[in-house]
C-alpha positions, -999 to +999 in steps of 0.1 A: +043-032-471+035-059-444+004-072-461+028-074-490+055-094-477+029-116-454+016-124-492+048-131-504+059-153-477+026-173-474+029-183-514+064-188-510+062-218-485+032-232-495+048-239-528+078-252-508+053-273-493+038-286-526+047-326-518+028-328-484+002-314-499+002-339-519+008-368-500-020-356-477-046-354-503-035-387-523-060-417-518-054-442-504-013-431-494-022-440-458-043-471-449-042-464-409-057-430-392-032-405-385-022-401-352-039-371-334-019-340-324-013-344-284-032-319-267-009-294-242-022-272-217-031-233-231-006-222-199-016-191-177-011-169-203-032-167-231-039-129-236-064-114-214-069-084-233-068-093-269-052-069-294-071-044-320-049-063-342-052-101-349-043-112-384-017-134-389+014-110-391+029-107-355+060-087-364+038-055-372+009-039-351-020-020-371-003+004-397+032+014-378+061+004-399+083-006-367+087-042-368+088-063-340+127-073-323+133-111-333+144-136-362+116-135-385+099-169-391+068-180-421+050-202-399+028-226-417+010-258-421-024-275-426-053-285-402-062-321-408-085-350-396-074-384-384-087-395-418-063-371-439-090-351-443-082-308-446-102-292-420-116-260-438-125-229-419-105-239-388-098-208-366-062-213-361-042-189-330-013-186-315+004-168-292+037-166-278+064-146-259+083-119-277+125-115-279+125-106-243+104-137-228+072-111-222+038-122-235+006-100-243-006-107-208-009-083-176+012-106-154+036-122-179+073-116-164+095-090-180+062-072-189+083-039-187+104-046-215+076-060-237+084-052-272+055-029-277+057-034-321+052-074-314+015-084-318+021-117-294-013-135-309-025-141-343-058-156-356-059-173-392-087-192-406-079-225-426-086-223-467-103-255-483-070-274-483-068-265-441-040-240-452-030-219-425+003-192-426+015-167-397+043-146-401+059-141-369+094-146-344+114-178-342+107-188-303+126-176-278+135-192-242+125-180-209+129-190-169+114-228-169+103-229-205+123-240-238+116-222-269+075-228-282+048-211-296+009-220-285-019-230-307-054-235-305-075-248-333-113-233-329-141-245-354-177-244-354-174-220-326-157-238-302-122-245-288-107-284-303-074-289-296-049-266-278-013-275-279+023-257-284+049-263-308+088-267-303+123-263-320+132-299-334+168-308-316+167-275-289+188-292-260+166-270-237+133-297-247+150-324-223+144-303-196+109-287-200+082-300-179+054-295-201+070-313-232+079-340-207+045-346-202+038-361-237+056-393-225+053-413-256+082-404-281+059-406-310+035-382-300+063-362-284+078-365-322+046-347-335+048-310-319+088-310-330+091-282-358+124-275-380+128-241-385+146-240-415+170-211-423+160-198-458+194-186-476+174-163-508+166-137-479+186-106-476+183-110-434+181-141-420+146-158-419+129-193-413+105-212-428+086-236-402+056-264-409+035-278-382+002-298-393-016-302-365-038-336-367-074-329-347-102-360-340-133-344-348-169-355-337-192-365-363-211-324-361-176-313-369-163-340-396-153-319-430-168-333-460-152-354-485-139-331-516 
């Protein structure tokens, strides 16, 4: 059931999703490099004891049926080079905290009421278009953080680019020190997400897309397609 609906939603946004595809993969739409997804610190906690279970659907663990507590969100996007380019076979993860502000990490606060069905990481690897699709909880808030989820784009074996993701117009963003950080309102611009509210679901569910914009070195460069 889970690998069914992780399916279902996956091909459901990405059709959504059909015109930036498009855009991104027109010649010659955009003269001028894209500007680079700002890079953000990976934060203390990053799991340090990473689950049997990586895929990309956070809201169920191995084969229990229990889903994880939380508003369910079909996270997606694509993996591209300052040139426009789709990154292909990008290790895309994330991580995050669960409904109660607990992360998969031993010292993460409130990690007595971690909700034990929520995965809290995910791993996807990018198709030839630099597709990438998690299934997971729309972020919550907890004591000095605003809502956000944490990426890290691995290729070639190594780490290159970590950085988190935020709620587009979430009055708790004017306050949060790391997001300050990215002091330029452009590139601030770039790690806002809407989380769209999808009305054909019987519960209610969001669709989110976050392209994430990577400089490469020349060993890493994807070919032209």
């Amino acid at each position: 059931m889970a690998m069914n609906r992780t399916v279902w939603g996956r091909r459901r946004f990405l059709e959504g999703s059909a015109f930036l595809t498009a855009a991104f993969t027109t010649a010659g739409l955009y003269a001028e490099e894209l500007l680079g997804t700002p890079a953000q610190t990976e934060g203390p906690f990053y799991p340090d004891k990473l689950p049997l279970d990586t895929d990309n659907d956070l809201l169920t663990l191995n084969d229990t049926i229990t889903p994880a507590v939380g508003e369910v969100t079909h996270l997606a996007g694509r993996v591209l080079s300052t040139s426009g380019q789709p990154v292909r076979n990008a290790v895309v993860e994330i991580w995050q905290a669960d409904s109660s502000g607990a992360y998969l990490h031993s010292g993460s606060m409130n990690g007595d009421k971690r909700d034990r069905h929520f995965q809290g990481f995910g791993r996807f690897l990018t198709d030839s278009k630099g597709q990438y699709y998690f299934r997971t909880i729309k972020p919550v808030p907890y004591p000095g953080r605003t809502p956000h989820i944490h990426f890290a784009i691995n290729r070639s074996g190594r780490r290159i680019l970590t950085t988190q993701c935020y709620i587009k117009g979430d009055p708790r963003n004017d306050n949060d020190g790391v997001l300050r950080g990215i002091r330029d309102p452009k590139l601030r611009d770039l790690v806002m997400v809407n989380f769209v509210p999808q009305a054909e679901t019987a519960v209610k569910e969001y669709a989110a897309e976050f392209n994430i914009v990577v400089g490469l070195t020349p060993t890493d460069a994807p070919r032209e397609s």
